[in-house]
N, C-alpha and C positions, 0 to 999 in steps of 0.2 A: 504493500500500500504506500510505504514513504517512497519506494523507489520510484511508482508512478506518478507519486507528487510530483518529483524532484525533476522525472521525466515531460509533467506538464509546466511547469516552472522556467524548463529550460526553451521548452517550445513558445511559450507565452511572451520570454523577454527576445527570442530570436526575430518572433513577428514583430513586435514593436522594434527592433533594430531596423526590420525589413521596414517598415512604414515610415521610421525616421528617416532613412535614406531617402526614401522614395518622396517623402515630402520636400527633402532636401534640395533631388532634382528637379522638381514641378517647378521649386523655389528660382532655380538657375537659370531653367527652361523657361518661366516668364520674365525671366530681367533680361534673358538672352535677346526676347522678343523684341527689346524696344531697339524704333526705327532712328536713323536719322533721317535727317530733312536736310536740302539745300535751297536755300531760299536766294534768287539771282534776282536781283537791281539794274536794271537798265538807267543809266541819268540818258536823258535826250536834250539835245540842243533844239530848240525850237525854230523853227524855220528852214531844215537843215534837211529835213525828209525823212529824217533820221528814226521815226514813229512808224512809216511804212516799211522801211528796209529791218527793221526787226521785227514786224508784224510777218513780213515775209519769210524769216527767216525760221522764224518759232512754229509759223504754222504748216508751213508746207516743207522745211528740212529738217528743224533741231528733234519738235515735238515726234512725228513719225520717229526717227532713226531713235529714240528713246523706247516708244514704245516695240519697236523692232528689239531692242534691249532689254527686256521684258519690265520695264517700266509704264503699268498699265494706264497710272492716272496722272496729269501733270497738269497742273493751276495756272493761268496766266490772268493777270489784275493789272486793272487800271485805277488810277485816283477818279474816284468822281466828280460831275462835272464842275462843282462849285469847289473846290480844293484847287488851293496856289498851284499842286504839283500838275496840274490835271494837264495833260501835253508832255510831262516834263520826265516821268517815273513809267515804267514796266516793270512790273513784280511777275515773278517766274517760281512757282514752287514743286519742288522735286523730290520725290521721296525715294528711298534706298532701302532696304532689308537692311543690310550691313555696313561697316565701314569700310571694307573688302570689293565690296561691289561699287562702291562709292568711288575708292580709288583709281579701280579697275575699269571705269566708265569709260574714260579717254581713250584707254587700248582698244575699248569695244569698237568704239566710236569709229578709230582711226581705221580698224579690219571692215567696215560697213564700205563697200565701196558709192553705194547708191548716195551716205551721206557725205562723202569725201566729195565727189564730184560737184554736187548741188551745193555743198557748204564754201565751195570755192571762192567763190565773189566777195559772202559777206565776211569771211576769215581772213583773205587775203586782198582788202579794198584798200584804195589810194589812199596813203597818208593825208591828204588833203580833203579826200569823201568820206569820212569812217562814219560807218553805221551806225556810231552811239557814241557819247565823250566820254564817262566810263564805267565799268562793268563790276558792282559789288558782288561778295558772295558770302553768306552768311552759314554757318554750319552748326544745325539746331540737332540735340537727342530726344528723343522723345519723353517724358513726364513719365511714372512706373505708373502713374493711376488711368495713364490714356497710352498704351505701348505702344498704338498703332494710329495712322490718319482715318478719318472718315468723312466719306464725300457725300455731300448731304446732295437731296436731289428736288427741284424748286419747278413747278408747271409756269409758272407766269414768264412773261419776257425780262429776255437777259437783262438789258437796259434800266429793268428795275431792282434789281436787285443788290444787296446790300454784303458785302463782306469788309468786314473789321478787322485788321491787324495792330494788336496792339505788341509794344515793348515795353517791359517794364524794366527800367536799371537800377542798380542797387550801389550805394555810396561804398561798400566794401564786400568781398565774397561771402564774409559771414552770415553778411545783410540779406545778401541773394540768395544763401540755402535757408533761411528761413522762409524767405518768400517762396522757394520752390518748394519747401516743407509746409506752406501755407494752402498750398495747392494739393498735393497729395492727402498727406496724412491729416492737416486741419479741413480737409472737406470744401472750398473753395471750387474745386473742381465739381464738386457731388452739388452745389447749387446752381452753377452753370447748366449743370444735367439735369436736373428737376424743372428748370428753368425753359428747358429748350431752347438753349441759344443755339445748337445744331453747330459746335466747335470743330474745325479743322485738325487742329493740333494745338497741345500746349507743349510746349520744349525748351531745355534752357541751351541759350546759346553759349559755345564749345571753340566759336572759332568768328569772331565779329570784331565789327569798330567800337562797340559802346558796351562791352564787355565792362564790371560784369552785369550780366541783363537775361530776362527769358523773354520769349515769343511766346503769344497765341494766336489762330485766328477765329471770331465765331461768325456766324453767319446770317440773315435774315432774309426774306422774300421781299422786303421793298425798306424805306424807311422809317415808315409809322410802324410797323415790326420792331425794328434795332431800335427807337425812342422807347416803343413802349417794353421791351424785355430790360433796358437797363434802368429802366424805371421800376420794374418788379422787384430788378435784382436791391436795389439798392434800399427797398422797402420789406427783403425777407428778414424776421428776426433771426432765422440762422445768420445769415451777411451784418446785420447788425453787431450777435455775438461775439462772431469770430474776429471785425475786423475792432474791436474792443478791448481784446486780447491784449496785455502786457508782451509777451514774446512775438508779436509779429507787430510790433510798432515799428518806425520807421523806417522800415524793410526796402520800400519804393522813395530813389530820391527825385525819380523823372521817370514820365509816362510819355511817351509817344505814341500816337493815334493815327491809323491809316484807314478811310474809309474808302473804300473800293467796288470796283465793276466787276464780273469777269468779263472777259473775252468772247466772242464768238465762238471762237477755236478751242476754248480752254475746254478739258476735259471733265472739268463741275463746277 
């Protein structure tokens, strides 16, 4: 009888080693998940034409030879029309599985012969005609509580519709894992979701000019949408709570705001 115990005893703790591991890897297996993002900046010169030769270039060579690349969904934004930038900014959003695949773009890119040929003009244009004055590129990881993008899907006309990119910057790094700690574990994201602002991504950026800082984008089907969701948001007693909080005070020392179009072309 004791040796049966001792034989149940031994099997009892072996399965809970087995479950601990295996929570272990689930553990792994979803950090592994989270994506990055490449978020690309066109500055244009106005008057310059410089708006069609990258419309040209994103929709009929860059965007294809991407999705050729198995990059299935890829964002293209405009400031809208009452915004200083409006003319002046192309926002480009890219997502990757990997850092791996991220890197590995360019080789893909360069083995495409379809996009080598067509990419010709705008890559290699006269120093005196160049396509765009210059080209940022921002390099976002994805948030543990959102690992992946979601591309929300809107029936009414492009024209109307509303996407918001915000930055939020942080006076010091400590400042910005709290604010990124705001987002996850303090539930900041879990009211945006209740909320249905229909967010793109939240990520903190890895590789920018306004480091340190995260990105999100959320989205809405016109503008009385995006007025009246951040008017919900700022009216929930959770968003009250939280942002009340001693430990997420001064988190944000500068907020940057981008309201935007998509594209025709853009993939959502």
């Amino acid at each position: 009888m004791k040796k049966s115990l001792n034989h149940l005893l031994l099997l009892s703790a072996f399965m809970l080693i087995i479950m601990l591991l295996s929570a272990g890897k689930s553990n792994l297996s979803a950090q592994a998940k989270q994506e990055y993002y490449e978020l690309r900046v066109y500055h244009l010169d106005l008057g310059a034409g410089q708006e069609g030769k990258v419309d040209a270039f994103l929709k009929d060579v860059y965007i294809p030879a991407l999705h050729r690349a198995g990059i299935a969904k890829v964002g293209v934004f405009k400031p809208i029309e009452t915004d200083v930038l409006f003319g002046k900014r192309i926002f480009v959003f890219i997502p990757v599985k990997t850092t791996d695949q991220y890197v590995s773009l360019q080789e893909v890119l360069s083995k495409d012969k379809l996009y080598t040929e067509a990419a010709r003009s705008f890559i290699d244009a006269p120093f005196n005609e160049p396509p765009y004055a210059r080209c940022e590129r921002i390099m976002l990881k994805a948030f543990r509580n959102m690992p992946q993008p979601f591309f929300p899907s809107y029936t009414n006309p492009v024209s109307e519709r509303v996407y918001e990119l915000r930055s939020y910057e942080s006076a010091t790094e400590a400042k910005a894992a709290k604010k990124i700690q705001m987002f996850n574990e303090g539930g900041e994201i879990d009211i945006f979701t209740s909320l249905k602002f229909n967010a793109v991504f939240y990520a903190e950026v890895i590789s920018g000019s306004a480091m340190p800082n995260l990105m999100y984008m959320t989205t809405f089907s016109d503008m009385v949408s995006h007025d009246d969701h951040w008017k919900a948001f700022g009216a929930t007693p959770e968003w009250k709570k939280l942002s009340a909080m001693e430990e997420y005070k001064n988190t944000v020392s500068n907020i940057n705001k981008n309201l935007l179009r998509p594209t025709n072309y853009s993939d959502f």
